[in-house]
N, C-alpha and C positions, 0 to 999 in steps of 0.2 A: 340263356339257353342252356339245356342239358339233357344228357346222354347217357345211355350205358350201355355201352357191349362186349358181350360172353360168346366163345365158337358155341353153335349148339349145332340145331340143323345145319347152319353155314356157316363161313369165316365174315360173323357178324362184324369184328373188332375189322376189318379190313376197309369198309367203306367210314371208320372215323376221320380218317383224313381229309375225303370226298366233302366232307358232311362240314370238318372245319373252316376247310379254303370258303367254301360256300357262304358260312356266315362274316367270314372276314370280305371277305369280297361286297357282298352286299348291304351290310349294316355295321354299326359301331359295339354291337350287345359283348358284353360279359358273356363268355360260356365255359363252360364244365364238360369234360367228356372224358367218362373213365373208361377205362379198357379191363377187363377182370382178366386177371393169368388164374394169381395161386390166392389172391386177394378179395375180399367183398369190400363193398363200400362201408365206413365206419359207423357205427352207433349214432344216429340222433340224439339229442337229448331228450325229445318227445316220447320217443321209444324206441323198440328194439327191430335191431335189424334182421331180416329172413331172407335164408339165399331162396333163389328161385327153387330149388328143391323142398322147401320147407313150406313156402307160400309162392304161386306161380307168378311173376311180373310184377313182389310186389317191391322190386329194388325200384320201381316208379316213383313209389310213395316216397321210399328211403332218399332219393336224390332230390326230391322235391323239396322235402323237409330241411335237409341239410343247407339248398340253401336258403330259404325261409332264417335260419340260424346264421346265417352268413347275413341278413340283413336284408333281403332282395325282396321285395314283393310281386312284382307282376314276374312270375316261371313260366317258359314256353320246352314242353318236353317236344324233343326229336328221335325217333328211332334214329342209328346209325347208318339205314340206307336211305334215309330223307336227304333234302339239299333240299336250302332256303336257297331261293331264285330271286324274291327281291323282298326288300324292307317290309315287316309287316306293321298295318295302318293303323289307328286307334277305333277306324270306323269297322275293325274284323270283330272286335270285343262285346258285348252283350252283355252287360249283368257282370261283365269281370271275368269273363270265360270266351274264350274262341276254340272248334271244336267244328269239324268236319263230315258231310255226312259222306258215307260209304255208301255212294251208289250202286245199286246191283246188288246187296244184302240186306235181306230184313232180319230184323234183331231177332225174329221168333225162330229162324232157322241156324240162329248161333248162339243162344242162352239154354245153358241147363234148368231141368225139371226144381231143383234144388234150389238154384237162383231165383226162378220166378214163386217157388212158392215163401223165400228168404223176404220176399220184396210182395211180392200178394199182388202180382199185375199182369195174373192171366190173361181176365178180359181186355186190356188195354192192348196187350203184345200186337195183335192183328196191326195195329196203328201205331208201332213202336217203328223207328227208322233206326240203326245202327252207325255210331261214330267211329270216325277213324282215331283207335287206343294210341295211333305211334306219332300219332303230332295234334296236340292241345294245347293250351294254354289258361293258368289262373293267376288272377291278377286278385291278390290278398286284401287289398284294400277294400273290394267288394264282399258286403256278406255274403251274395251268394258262392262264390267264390269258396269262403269258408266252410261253408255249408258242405259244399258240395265234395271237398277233402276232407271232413268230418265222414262225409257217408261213406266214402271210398274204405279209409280205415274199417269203421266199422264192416262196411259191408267184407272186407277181406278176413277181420277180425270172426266172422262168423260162418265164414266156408266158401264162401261165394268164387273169389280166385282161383281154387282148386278146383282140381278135372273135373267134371258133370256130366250126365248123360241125358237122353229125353228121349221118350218114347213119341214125339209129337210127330206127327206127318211132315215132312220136309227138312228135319232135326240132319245138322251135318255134322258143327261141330258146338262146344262153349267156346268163347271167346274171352274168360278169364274179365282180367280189367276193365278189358273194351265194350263186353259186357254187360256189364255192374253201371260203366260211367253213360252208356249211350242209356238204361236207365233213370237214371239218375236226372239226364240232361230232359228225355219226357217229362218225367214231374217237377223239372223246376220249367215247363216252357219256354224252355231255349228253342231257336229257331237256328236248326243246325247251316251252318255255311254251304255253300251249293258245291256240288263236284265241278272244277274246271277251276276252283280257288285252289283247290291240289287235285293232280292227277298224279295218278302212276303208269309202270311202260303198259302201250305203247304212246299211251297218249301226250306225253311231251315231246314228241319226234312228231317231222311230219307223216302225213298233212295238217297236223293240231285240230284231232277233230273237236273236242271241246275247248278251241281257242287258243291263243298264246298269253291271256291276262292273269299265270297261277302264279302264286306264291311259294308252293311246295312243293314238292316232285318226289314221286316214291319211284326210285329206281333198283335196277339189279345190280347185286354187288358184283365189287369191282375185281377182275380176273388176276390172280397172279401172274 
């Protein structure tokens, strides 16, 4: 498992802690969790690294890659205000990817004009569902798996991570990564995982209205 957190908007680096116990409590995984002060994460071999100002979220790729190089195959990324709640199953995986849908947003009210015409799936978008950017998983041994880190780069390689705008009717914001991969996950016919596999607040308090059965939990960071 792996992480990265920068203050931006919030004091991101503060629920790494949260996010540690979580996986040590629940599973035996190897995990990675950097915290950025004055520092980026290092150079891949693959390629070069971009701080978030350069290319938005794609220190993604950067930690992903690094440990690919470190030998690991199956990578499960966590935002820092995630908590894994319990072991995740081999039956979550599909094709070598597991990948969450974002209930309550569709993709066409969060991808830029630029993205959709980078990708040419206008007509599609109506019937695009939008995944959750801050907890997936690729498991390297699958091509599509490959595949689908191949397109990420590329797609970031060619603008697509960067700010966007859209004149479309209900257009809010881009969604960057989250973007590009719930994409991505439409043309390779992934069958996104159902909301209540991760919820966010308030729905892991009670009354658990989508259930008590999640694995993830998107919560608010933790207060000094």
């Amino acid at each position: 498992m792996v992480s990265y957190a920068k203050r931006g908007r919030e004091n991101y680096p503060a629920a790494l802690p949260r996010l540690a116990e979580s996986i040590e409590r629940n599973t035996s995984y190897d995990y990675f969790l950097w915290e950025a002060t004055d520092s980026e994460p290092p150079h891949p071999l693959a390629f070069k690294h971009l701080t978030h100002d350069q290319r938005p979220y794609f220190f993604k790729l950067t930690m992903i890659q690094l440990m690919r190089e470190q030998g690991y195959k199956k990578i499960i990324w966590l935002d820092s205000v995630m908590t894994l709640e319990k072991e995740l199953t081999p039956d979550l995986f599909t094709h070598g990817i597991m990948a969450f849908h974002n209930l309550g947003h569709p993709l066409k009210n969060y991808i830029s004009d630029q993205c959709v015409s980078y990708f040419g799936c206008e007509k599609d978008l109506p019937n695009m569902e939008q995944t959750w950017g801050g907890a997936f998983a690729l498991n390297f041994n699958s091509p599509t798996a490959l595949w689908v880190f191949d397109d990420l780069l590329n797609a970031a390689d060619s603008g697509c991570f960067n700010n966007g705008t859209s004149t479309r009717e209900g257009f809010i914001a881009h969604r960057h990564d989250q973007s590009v991969l719930s994409v991505l996950l439409h043309w390779y016919e992934y069958k996104l995982l159902p909301y209540g596999t991760i919820v966010t607040h308030p729905h892991y308090l009670q009354p658990f209205e989508y259930g008590t059965d999640f694995y993830i939990a998107h919560r608010q960071i933790p207060k000094a």
